[in-house]
VEXFI-656263 format. One line per 3 residues: number of its first residue (from 1); for each residue x, y, z of N, C-alpha, C, O, CB. Coordinates in nm, 4 decimals, always signed. Glycine has a CB too. Layout:
// VEXFI-656263
NUM> X:Y:Z:X:Y:Z:X:Y:Z:X:Y:Z:X:Y:Z ~ ...
//
This chain:
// VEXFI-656263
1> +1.6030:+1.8653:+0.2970:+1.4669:+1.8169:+0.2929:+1.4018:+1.8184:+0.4309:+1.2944:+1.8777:+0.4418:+1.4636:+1.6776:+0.2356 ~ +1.4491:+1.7667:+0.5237:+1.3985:+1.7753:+0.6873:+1.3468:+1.9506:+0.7426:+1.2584:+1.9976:+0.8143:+1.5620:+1.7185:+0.7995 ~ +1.4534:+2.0000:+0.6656:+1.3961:+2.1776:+0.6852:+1.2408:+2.2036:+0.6247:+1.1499:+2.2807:+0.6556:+1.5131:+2.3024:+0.5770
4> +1.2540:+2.1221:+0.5449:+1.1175:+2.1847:+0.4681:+1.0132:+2.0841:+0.4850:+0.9036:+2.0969:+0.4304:+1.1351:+2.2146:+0.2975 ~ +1.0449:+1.9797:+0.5623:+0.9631:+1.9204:+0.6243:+0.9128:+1.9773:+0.7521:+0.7969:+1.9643:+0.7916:+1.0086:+1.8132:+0.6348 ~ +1.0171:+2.0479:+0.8206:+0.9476:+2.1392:+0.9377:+0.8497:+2.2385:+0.8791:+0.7301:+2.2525:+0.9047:+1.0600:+2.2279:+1.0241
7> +0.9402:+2.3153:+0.7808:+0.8526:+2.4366:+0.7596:+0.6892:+2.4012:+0.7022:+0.5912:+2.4756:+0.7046:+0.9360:+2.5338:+0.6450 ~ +0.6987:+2.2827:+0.6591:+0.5464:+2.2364:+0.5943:+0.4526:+2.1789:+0.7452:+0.3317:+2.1848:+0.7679:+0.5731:+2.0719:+0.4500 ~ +0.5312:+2.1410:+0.8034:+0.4763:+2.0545:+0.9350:+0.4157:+2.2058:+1.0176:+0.3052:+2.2063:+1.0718:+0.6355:+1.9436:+1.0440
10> +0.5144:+2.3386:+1.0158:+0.5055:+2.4334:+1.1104:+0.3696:+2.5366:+1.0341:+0.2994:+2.6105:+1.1031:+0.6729:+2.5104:+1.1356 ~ +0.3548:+2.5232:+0.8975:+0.2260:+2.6120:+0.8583:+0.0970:+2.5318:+0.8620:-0.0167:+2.5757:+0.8792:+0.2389:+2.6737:+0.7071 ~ +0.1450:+2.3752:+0.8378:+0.0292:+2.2871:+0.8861:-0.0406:+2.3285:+1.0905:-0.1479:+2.3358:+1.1504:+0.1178:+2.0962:+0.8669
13> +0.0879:+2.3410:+1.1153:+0.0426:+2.3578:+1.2574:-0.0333:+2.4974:+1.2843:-0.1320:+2.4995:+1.3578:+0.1708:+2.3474:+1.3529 ~ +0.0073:+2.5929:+1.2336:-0.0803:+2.7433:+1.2127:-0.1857:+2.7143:+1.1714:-0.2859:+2.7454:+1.2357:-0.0333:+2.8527:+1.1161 ~ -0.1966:+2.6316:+1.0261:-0.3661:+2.6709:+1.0119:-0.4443:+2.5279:+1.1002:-0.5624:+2.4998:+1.0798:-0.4284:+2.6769:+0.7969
16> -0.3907:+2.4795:+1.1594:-0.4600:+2.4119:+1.2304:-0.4985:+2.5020:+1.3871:-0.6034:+2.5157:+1.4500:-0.3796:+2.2774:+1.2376 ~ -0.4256:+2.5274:+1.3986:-0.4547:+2.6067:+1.4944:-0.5207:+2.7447:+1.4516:-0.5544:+2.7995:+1.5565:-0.3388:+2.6213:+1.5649 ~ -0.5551:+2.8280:+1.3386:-0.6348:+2.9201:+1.2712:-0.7981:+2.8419:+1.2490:-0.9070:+2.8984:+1.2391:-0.5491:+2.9609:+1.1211
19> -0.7719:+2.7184:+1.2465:-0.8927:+2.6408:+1.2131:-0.9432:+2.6518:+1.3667:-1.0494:+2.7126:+1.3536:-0.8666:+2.4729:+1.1416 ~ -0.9294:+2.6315:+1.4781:-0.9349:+2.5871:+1.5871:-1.0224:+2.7298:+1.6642:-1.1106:+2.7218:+1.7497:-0.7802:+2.5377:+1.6345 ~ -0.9594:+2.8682:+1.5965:-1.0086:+2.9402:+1.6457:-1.1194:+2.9820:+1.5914:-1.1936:+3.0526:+1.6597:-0.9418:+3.0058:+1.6686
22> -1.1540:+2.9495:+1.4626:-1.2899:+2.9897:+1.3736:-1.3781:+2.8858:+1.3794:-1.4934:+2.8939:+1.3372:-1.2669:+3.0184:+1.2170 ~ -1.3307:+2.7891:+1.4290:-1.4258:+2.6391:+1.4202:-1.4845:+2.6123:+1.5864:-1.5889:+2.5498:+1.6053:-1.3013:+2.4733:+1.3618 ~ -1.4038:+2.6673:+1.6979:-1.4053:+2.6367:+1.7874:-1.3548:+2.5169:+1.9131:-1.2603:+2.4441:+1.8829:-1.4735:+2.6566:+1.7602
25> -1.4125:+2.5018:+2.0359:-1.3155:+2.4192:+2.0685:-1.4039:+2.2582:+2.0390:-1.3530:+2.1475:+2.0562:-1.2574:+2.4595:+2.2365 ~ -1.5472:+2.2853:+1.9909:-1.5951:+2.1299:+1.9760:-1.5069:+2.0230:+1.8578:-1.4983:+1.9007:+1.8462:-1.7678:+2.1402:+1.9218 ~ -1.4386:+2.1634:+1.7664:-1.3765:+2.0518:+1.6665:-1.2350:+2.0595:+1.6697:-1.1682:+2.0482:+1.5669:-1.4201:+2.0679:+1.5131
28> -1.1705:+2.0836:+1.8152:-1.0395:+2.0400:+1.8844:-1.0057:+1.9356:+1.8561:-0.9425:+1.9272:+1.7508:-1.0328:+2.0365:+2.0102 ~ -1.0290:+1.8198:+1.9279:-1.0596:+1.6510:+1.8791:-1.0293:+1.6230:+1.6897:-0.9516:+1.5334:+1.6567:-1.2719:+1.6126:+1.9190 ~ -1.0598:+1.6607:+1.6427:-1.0604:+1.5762:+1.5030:-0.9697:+1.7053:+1.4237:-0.9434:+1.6800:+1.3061:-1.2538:+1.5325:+1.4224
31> -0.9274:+1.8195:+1.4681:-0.8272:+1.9233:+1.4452:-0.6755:+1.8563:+1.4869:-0.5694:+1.8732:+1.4268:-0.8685:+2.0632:+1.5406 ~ -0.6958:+1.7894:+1.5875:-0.5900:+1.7395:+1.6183:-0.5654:+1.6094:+1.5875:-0.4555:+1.5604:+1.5614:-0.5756:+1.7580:+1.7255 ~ -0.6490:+1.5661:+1.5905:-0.6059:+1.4262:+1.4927:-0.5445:+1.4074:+1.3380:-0.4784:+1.3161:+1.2885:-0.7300:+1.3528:+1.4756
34> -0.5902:+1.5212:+1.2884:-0.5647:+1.5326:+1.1751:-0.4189:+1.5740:+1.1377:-0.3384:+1.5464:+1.0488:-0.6538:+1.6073:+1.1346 ~ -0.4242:+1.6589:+1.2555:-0.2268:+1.7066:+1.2333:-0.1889:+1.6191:+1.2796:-0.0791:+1.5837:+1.2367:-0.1367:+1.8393:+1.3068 ~ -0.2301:+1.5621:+1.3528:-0.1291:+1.4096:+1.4447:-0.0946:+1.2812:+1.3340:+0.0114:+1.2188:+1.3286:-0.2576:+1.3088:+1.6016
37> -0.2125:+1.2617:+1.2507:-0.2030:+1.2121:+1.1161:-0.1285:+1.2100:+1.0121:-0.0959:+1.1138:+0.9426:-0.2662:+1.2378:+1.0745 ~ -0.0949:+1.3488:+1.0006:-0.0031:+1.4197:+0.8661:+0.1699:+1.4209:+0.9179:+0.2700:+1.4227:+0.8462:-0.0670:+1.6227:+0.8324 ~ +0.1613:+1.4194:+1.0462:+0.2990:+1.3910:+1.1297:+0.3241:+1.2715:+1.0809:+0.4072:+1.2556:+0.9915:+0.2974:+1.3881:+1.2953
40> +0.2286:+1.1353:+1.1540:+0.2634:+1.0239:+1.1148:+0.2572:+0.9530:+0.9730:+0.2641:+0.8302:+0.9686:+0.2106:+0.9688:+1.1876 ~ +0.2436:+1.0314:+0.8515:+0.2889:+1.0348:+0.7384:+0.3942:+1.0461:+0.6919:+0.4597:+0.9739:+0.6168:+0.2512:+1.0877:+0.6983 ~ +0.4173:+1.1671:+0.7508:+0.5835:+1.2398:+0.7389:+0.6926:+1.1752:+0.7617:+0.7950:+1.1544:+0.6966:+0.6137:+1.3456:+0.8286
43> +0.6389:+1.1340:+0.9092:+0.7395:+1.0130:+0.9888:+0.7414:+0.9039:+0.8842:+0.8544:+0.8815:+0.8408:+0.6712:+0.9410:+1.1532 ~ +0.6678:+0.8484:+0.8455:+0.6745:+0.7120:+0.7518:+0.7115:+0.7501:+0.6310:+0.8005:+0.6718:+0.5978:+0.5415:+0.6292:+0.7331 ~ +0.6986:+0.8030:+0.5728:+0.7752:+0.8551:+0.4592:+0.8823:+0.8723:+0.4833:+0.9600:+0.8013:+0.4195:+0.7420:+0.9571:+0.4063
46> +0.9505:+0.9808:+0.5937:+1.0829:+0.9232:+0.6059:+1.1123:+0.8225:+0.6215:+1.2080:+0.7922:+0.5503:+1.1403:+0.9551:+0.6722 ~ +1.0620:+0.7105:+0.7116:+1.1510:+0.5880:+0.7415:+1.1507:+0.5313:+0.6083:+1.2665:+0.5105:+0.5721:+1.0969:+0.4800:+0.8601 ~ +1.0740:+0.5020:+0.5312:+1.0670:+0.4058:+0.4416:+1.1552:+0.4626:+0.3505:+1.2109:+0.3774:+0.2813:+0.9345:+0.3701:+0.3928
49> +1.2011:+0.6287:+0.3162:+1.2849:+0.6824:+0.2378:+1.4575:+0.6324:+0.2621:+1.5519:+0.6358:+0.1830:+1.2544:+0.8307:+0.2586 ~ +1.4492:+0.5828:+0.4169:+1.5901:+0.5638:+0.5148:+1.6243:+0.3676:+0.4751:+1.7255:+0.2996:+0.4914:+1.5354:+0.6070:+0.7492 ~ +1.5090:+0.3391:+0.4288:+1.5275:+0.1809:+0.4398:+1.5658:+0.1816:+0.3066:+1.6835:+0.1545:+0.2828:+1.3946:+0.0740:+0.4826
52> +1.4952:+0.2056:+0.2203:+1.5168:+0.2207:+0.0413:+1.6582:+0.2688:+0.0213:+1.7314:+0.1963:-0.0460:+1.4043:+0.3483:-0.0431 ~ +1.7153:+0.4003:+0.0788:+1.8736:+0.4565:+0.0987:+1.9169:+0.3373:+0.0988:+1.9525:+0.2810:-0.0047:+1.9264:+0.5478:+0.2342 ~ +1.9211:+0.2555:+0.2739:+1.9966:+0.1507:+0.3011:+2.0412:+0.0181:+0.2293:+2.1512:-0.0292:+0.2007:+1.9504:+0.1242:+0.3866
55> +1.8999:-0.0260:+0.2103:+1.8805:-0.1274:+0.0668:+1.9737:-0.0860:-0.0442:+2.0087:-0.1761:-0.1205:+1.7188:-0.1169:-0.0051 ~ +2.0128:+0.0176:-0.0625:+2.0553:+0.0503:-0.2193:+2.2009:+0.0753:-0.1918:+2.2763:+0.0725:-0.2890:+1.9727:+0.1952:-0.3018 ~ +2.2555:+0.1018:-0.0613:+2.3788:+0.1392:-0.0206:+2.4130:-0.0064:-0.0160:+2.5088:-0.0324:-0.0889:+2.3949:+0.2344:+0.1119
58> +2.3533:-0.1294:+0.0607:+2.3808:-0.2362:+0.0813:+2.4063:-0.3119:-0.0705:+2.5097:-0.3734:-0.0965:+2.2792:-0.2835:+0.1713 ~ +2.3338:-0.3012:-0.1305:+2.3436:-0.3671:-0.2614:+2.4524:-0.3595:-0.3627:+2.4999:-0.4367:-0.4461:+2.2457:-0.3313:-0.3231 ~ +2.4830:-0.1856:-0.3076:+2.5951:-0.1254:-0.3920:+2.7385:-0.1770:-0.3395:+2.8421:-0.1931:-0.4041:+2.5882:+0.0416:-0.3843
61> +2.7052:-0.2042:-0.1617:+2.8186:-0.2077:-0.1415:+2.8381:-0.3975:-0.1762:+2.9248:-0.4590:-0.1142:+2.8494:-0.1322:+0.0137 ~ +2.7712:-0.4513:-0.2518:+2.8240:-0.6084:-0.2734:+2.7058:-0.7213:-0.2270:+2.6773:-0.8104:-0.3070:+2.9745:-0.6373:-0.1677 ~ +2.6474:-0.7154:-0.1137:+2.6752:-0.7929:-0.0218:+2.4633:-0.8081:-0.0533:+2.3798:-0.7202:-0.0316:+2.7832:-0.7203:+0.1458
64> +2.4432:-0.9308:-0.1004:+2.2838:-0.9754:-0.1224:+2.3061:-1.0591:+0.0015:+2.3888:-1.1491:+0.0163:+2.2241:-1.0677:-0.2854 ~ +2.2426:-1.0261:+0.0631:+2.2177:-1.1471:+0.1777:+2.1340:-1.2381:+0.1746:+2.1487:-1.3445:+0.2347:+2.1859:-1.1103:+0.2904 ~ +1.9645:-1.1876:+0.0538:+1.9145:-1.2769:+0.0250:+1.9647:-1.3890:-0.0593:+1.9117:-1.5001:-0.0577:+1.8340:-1.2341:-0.0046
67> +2.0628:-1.3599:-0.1294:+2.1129:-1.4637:-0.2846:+2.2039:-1.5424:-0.1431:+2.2036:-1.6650:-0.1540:+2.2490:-1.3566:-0.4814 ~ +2.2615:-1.5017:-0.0457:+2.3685:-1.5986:+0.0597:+2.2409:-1.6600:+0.1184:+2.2258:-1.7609:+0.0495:+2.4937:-1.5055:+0.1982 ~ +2.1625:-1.6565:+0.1879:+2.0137:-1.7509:+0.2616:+1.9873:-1.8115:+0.2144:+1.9485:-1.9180:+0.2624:+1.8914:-1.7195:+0.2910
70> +1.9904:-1.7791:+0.0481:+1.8973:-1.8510:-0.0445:+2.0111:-1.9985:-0.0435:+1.9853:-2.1151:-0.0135:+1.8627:-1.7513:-0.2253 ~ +2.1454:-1.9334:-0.0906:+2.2396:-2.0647:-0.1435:+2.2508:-2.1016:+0.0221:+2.3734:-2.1054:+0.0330:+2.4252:-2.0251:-0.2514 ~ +2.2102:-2.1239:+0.1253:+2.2449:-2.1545:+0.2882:+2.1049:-2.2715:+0.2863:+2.0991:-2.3812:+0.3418:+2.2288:-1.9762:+0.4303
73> +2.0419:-2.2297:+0.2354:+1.8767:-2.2970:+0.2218:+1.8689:-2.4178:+0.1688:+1.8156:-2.5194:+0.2135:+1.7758:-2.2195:+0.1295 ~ +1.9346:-2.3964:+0.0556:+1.9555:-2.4462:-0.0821:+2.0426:-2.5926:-0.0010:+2.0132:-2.7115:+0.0107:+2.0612:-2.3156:-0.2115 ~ +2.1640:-2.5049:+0.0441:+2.2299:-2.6624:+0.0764:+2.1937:-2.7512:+0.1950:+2.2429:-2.8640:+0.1972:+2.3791:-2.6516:+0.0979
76> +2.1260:-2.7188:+0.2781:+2.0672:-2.7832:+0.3743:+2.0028:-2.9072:+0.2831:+2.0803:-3.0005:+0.3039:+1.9650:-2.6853:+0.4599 ~ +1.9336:-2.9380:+0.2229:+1.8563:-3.0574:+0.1752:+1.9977:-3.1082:+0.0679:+1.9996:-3.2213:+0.0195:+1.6754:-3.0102:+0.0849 ~ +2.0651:-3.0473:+0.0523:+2.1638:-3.0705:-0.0682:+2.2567:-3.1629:-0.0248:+2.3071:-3.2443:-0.1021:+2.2403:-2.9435:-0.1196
79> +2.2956:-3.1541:+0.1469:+2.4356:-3.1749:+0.2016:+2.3065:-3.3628:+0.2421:+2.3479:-3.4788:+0.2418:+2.5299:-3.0110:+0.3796 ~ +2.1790:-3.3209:+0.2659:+2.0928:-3.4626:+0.3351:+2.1620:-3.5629:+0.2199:+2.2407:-3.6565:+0.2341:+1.8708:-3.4589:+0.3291 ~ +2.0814:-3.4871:+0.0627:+2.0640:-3.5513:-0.0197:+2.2464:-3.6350:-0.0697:+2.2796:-3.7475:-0.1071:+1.9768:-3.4499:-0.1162
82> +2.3203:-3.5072:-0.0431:+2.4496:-3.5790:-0.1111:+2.4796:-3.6955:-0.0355:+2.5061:-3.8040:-0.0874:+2.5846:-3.4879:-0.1152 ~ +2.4742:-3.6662:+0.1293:+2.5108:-3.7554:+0.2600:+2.4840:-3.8677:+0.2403:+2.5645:-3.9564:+0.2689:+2.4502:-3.7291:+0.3828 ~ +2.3595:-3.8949:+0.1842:+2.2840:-4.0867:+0.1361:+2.3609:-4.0883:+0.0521:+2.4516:-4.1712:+0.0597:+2.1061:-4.1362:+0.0677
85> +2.3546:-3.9974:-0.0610:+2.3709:-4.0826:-0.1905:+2.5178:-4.1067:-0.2278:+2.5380:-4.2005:-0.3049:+2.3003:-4.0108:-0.3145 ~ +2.6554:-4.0144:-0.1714:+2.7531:-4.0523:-0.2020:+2.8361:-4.0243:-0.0819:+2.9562:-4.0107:-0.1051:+2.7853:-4.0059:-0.3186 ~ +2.7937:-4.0117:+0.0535:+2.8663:-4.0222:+0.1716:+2.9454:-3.8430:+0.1979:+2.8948:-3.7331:+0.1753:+2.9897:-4.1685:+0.1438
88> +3.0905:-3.8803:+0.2557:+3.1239:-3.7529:+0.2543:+3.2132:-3.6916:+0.1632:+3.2583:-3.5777:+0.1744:+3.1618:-3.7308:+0.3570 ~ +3.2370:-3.7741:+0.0707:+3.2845:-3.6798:-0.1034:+3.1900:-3.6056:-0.1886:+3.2180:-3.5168:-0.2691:+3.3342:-3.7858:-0.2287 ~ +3.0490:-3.6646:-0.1537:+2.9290:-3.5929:-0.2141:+2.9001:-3.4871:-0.1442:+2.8607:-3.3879:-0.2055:+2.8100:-3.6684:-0.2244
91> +2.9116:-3.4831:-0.0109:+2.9020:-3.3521:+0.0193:+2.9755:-3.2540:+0.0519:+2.9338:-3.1415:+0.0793:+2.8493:-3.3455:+0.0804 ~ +3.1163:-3.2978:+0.0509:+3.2415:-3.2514:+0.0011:+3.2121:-3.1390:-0.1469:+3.2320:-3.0180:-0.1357:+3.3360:-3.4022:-0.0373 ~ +3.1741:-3.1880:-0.2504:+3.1463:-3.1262:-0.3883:+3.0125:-3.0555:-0.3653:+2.9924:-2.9495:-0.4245:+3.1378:-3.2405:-0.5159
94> +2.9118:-3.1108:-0.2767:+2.8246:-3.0079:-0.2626:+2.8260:-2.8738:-0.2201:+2.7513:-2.7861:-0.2636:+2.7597:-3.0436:-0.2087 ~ +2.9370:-2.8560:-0.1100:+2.9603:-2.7470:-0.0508:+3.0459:-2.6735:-0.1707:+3.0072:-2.5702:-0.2252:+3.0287:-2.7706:+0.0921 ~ +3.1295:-2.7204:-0.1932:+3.2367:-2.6689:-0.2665:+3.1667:-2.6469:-0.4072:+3.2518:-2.6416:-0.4960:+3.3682:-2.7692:-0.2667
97> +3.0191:-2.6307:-0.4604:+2.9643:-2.6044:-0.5348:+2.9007:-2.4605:-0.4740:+2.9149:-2.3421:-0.5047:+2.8959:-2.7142:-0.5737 ~ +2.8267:-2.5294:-0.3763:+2.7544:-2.3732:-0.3021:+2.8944:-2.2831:-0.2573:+2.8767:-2.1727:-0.3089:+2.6358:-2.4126:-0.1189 ~ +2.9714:-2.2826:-0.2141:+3.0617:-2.1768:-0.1829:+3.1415:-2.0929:-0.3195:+3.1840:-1.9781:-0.3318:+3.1694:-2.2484:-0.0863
100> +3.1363:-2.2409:-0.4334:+3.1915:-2.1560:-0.5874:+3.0623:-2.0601:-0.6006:+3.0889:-1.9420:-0.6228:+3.2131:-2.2797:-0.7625 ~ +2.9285:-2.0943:-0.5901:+2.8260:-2.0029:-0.6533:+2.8712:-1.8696:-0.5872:+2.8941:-1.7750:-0.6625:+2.6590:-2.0459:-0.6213 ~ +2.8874:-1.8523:-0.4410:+2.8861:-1.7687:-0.3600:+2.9730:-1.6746:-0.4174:+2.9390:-1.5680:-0.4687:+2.9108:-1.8127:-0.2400
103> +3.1072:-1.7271:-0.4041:+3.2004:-1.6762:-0.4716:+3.1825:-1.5991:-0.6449:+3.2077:-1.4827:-0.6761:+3.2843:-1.7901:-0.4634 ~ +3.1396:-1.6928:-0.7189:+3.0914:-1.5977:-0.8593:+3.0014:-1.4843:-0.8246:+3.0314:-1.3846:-0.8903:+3.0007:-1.6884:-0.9760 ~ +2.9247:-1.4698:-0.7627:+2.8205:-1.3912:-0.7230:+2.9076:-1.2588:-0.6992:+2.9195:-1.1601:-0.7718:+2.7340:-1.4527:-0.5929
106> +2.9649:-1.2882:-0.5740:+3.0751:-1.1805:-0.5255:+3.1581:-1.1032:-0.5987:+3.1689:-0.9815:-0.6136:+3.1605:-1.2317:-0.4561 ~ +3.2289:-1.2211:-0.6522:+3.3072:-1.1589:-0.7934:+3.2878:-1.0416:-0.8788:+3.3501:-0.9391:-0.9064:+3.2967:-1.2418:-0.8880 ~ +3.0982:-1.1363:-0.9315:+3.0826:-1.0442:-1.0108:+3.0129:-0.9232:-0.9595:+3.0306:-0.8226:-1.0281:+3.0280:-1.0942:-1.1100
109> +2.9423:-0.9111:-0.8610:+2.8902:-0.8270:-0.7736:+3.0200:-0.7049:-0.7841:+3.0026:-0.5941:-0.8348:+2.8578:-0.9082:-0.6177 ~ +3.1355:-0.7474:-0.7316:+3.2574:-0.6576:-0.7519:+3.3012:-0.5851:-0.8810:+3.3312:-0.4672:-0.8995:+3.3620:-0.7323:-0.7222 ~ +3.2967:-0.6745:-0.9519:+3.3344:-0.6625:-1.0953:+3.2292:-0.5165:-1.1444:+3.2939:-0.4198:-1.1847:+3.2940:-0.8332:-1.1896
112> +3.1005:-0.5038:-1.1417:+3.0034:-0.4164:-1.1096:+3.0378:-0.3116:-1.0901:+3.0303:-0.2206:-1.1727:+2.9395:-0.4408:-1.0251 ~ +3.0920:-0.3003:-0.9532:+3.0809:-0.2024:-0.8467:+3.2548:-0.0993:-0.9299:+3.2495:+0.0233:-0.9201:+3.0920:-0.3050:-0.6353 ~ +3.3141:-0.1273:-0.9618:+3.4672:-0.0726:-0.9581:+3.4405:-0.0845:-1.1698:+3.5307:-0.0889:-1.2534:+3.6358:-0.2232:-0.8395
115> +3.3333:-0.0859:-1.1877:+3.3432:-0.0183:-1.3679:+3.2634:+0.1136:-1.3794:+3.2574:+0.1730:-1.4871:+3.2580:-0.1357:-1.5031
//
């Protein structure tokens, strides 16, 4: 795909430059902006094609980091709330709730990945 991203980038650059010689040099300026434009398309289209890859490699390979932030989030007010209300056995079972979720997640995340 990158090949034929040159070769599209390299006939864009010909008739821009075919334009340049029939149009002259007053519409140099906005001749070149325009290819400078279609570059920085190209460019962004790739990156965003490279992040979407990554995202999907990451996902595949197990590992949600949002669903881990989320349960990290989650127990911050969880560990306050257990701390008043039943000292440190409550938040003893709190953790050991958020780390079982973690764990099922994983599991099954695995379980997934290897059928």
């Amino acid at each position: 795909m990158p090949g034929d991203e040159r070769h599209s980038l390299g006939k864009d650059l010909e008739a821009t430059l075919a334009a340049r010689s029939e149009l002259g040099r007053e519409y140099e300026p906005a001749l070149v902006e325009s290819f400078l434009e279609r570059i920085d398309r190209q460019v962004e289209e790739r990156v965003q094609a490279e992040v979407a890859a990554r995202a999907r490699a990451e996902k595949e390979q197990g590992f949600d980091k949002d669903f881990v932030y989320s349960t990290m989030g989650i127990g911050i007010p969880l560990t306050a709330v257990a701390g008043v209300f039943a000292d440190l056995p409550g938040i003893i079972v709190a953790w050991a709730g958020i780390v079982g979720v973690n764990l099922a997640a994983a599991w099954g995340s695995h379980r997934r990945r290897t059928r």
